[in-house]
C-alpha positions in Angstrom: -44.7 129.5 119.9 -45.7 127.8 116.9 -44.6 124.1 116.5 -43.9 123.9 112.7 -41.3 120.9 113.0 -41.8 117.3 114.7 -38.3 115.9 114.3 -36.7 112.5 115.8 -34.3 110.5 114.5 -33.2 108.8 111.0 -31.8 105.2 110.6 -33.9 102.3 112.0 -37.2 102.8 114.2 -38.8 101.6 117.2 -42.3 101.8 119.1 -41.1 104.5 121.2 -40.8 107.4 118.6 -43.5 106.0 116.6 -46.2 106.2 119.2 -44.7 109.5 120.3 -45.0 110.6 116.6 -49.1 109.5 117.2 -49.5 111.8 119.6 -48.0 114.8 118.5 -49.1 114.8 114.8 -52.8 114.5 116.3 -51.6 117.9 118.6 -49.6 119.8 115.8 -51.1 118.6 112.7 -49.5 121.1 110.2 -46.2 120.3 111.6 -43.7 118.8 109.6 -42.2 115.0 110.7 -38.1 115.5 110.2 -36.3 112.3 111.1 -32.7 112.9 111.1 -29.7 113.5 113.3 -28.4 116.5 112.1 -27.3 118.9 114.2 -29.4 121.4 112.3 -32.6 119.5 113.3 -31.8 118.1 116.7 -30.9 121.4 118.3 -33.5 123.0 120.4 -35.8 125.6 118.9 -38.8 127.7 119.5 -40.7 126.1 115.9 -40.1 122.1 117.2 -40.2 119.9 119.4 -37.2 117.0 119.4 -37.7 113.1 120.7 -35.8 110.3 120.8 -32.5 112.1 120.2 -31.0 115.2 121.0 -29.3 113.9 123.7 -31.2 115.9 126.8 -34.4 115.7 128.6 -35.5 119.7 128.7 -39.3 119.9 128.7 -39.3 123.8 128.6 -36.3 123.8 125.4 -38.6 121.1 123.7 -36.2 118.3 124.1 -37.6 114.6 125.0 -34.6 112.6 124.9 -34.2 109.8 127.4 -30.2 107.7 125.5 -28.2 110.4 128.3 -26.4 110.0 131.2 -28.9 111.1 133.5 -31.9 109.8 131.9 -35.4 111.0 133.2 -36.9 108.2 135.6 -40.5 108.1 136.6 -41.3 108.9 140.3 -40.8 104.8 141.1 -37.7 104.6 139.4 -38.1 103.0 136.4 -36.9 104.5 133.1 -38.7 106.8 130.8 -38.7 106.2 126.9 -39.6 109.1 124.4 -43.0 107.7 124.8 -43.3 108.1 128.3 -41.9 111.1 128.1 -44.4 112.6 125.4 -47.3 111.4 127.1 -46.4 112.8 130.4 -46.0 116.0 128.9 -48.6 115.8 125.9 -50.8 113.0 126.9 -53.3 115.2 128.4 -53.9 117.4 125.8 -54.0 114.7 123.1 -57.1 113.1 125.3 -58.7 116.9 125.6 -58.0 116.5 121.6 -59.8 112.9 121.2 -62.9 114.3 122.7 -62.4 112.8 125.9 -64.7 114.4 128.5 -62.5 116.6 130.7 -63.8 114.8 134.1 -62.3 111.1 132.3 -58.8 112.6 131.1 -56.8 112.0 134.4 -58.2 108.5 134.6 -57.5 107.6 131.3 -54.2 109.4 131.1 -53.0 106.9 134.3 -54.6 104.1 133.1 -53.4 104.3 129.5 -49.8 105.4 130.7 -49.8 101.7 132.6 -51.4 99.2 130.9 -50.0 100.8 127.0 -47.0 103.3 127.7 -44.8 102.0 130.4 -44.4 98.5 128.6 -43.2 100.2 125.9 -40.5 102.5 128.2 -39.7 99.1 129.7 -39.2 97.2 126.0 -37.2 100.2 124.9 -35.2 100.7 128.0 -34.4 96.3 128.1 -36.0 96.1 131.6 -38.1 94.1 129.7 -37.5 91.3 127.3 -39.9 90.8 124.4 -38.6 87.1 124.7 -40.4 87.1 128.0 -43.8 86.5 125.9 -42.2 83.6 124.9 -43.9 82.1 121.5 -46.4 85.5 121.5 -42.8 87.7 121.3 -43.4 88.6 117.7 -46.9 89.0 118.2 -46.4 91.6 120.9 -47.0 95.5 119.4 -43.8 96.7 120.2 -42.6 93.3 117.6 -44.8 94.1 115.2 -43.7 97.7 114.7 -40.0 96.0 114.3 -41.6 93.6 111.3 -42.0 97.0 109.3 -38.6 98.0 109.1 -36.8 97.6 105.7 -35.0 94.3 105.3 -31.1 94.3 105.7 -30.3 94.4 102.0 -33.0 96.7 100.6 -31.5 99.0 98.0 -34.8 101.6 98.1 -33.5 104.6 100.0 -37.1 105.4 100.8 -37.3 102.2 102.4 -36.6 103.2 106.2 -39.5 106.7 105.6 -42.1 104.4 103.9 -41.3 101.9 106.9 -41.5 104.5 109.6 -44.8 105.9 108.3 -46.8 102.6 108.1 -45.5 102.1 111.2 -47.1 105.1 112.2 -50.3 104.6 110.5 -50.8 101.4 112.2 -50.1 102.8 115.4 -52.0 105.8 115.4 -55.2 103.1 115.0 -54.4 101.2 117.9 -54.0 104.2 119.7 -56.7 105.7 119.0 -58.9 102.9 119.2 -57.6 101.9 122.8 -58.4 105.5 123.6 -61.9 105.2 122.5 -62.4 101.9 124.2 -61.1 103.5 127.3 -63.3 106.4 127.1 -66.2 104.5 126.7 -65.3 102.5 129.4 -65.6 105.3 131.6 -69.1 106.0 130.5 -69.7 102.4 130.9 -68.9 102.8 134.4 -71.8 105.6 135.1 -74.8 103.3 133.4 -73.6 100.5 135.6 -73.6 102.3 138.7 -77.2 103.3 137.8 -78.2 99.6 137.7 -76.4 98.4 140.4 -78.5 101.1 142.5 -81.1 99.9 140.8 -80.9 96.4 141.4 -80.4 96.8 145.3 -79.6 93.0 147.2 -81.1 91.4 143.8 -78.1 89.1 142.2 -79.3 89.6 138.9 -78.4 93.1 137.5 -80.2 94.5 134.0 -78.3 96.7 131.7 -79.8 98.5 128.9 -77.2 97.2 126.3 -74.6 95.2 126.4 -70.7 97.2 128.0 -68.2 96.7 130.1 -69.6 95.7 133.8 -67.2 94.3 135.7 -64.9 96.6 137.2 -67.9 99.2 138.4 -69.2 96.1 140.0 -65.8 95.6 141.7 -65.2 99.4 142.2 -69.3 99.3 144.1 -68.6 96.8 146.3 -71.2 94.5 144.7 -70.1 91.2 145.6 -73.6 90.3 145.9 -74.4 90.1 142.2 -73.9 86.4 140.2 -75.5 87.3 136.8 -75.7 89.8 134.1 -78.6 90.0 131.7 -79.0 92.7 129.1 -80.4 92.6 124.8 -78.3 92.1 121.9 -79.3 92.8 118.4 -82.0 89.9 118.2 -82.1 88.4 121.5 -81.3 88.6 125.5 -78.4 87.7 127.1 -77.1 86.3 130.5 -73.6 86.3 131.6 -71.8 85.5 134.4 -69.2 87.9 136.4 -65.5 87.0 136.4 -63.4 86.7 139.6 -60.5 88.2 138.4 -60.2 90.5 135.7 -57.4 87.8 133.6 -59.2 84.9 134.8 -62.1 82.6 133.5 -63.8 81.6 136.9 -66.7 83.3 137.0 -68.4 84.0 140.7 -71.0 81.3 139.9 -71.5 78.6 136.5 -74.8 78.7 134.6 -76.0 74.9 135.7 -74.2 71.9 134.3 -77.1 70.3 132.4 -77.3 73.4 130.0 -74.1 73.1 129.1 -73.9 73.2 125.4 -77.6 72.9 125.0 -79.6 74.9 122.1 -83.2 75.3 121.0 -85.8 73.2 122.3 -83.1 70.8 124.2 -82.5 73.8 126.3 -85.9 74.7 126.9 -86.8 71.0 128.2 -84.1 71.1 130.5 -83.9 74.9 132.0 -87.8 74.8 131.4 -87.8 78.3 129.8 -89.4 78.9 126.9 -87.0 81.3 124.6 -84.1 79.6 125.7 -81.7 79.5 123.0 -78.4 78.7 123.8 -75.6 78.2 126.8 -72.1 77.9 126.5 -70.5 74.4 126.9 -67.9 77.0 129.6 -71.3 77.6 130.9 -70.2 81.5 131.4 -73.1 83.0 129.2 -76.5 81.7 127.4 -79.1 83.3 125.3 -82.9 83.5 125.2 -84.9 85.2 122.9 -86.8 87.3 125.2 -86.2 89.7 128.3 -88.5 87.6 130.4 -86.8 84.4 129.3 -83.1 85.4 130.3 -84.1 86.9 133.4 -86.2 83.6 134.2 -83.2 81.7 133.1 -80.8 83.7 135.7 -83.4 83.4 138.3 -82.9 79.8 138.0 -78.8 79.7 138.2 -79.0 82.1 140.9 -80.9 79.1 142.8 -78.8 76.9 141.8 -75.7 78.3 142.7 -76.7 79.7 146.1 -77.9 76.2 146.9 -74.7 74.5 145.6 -72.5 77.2 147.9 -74.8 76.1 150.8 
């Protein structure tokens, strides 16, 4: 079967069929976009596949429709939205088509389909308010994609397709981008698990280059470690590891007298030479050399096993 048509509906547009439209242009390139709601269109066919309309949920007919009596729920009850649906069905392949390594894509595909696709099902569906963000409502994606709708009184009849496909532009880079930054999480995951073997009961672990560290640390276990220290572009850094992966408590504070420090007032008061800078949060500082940051972690590691003493 040869998709030739991507159709969902005309009229006014929401995330749902706009992030569904980024995933299956990426998958049927050559296919044509129809939005309408003839009858002509939204009728199942061998050359097309139909969401957000069409009034049925019929994976093998090429229907994604979720407005029905009956709608599709996911296995914990809540409801699907065309985007849900899509990436259920699709998601998979559109990761195999972002060059996502094929032992990654059921990670990602779970992990993207909670923290990016069900709160858009649960937007669309109102089991969840956009109000609920309260002042950050309009800044929320699925209230962004509504500020590119045509205003009430527009009298360009291209208005709602020129819309739509901005809409669709924009979306296809976050998409994509949250899809890379996922990915790369993943590979992230492998160099710190290296380290972390490599660093054995020492609460300082090195990384080659600065990534995302935490949750391998949380996923190993290693409750042991305090610091992190790794280079940047022109200098080292050291960072501390967060408790929680929303919070800003970190498992231990660089110490309190090089808080907001820089230069040589850092240096005569760590007693480091290199050190550069730390953060009046006291969550990450700086030196200029590898033996400098790790002689600076050494020292909060002291400190902050004697303060838990």
């Amino acid at each position: 079967m040869t998709i030739e048509h991507l159709v969902t509906h005309s009229g006014g547009f929401h995330a749902d069929e706009v992030f569904s439209s980024v995933i299956l242009t990426r998958l049927y390139p050559s296919a044509k976009l129809v939005r309408s709601r003839s009858a002509q269109w939204i009728t199942a066919g061998p050359d097309r596949v139909i969401y957000d309309v069409g009034g049925a949920y019929d994976a093998a007919a090429g229907i994604f429709d979720h407005h029905q009596r009956g709608a599709p729920l996911r296995p914990d009850g809540q409801p699907y939205s065309s985007f849900g649906l899509i990436w259920h069905h699709f998601g998979r392949a559109y990761l195999e088509a972002s060059n996502v390594p094929a032992e990654d894509i059921e990670t990602l595909h779970a992990s993207f389909d909670a923290s990016f696709v069900l709160p858009i099902d649960q937007v669309d569906n109102g089991a969840v308010s956009l109000s609920d963000a309260g002042p950050l409502a309009s800044m929320t994606l699925p209230g962004l994609i509504e500020t590119l709708k045509p205003v009430f009184d527009s009298t360009d009849p291209a208005a709602e397709e020129v819309g739509f496909h901005l809409a669709l532009s924009i979306a296809r880079s976050f998409t994509e981008a949250r899809v890379a930054n996922s990915a790369a999480k993943c590979r992230a995951e492998a160099v710190v698990y290296q380290a972390i073997l490599a660093a054995g009961s020492d609460r300082i672990l090195e990384l080659p280059m600065g990534m995302p560290f935490r949750p391998a640390i949380v996923k190993a276990g290693a409750d042991h470690l305090l610091f992190v220290v790794h280079p940047r572009q022109q200098d080292w850094c050291v960072t501390g590891i967060r408790q929680t992966e929303d919070g800003y408590a970190q498992r231990a504070d660089l110490p309190a007298a090089w808080a907001g420090l820089t230069g040589v007032a850092l240096e005569q008061v760590c007693g480091v030479q290199g050190a550069s800078f730390c953060h009046n949060a006291r969550f990450i500082a700086a030196a200029a050399t590898r033996e400098a940051a790790l002689a600076m972690a050494r020292l909060a590691v002291d400190e902050a096993l004697a303060l838990q003493a």
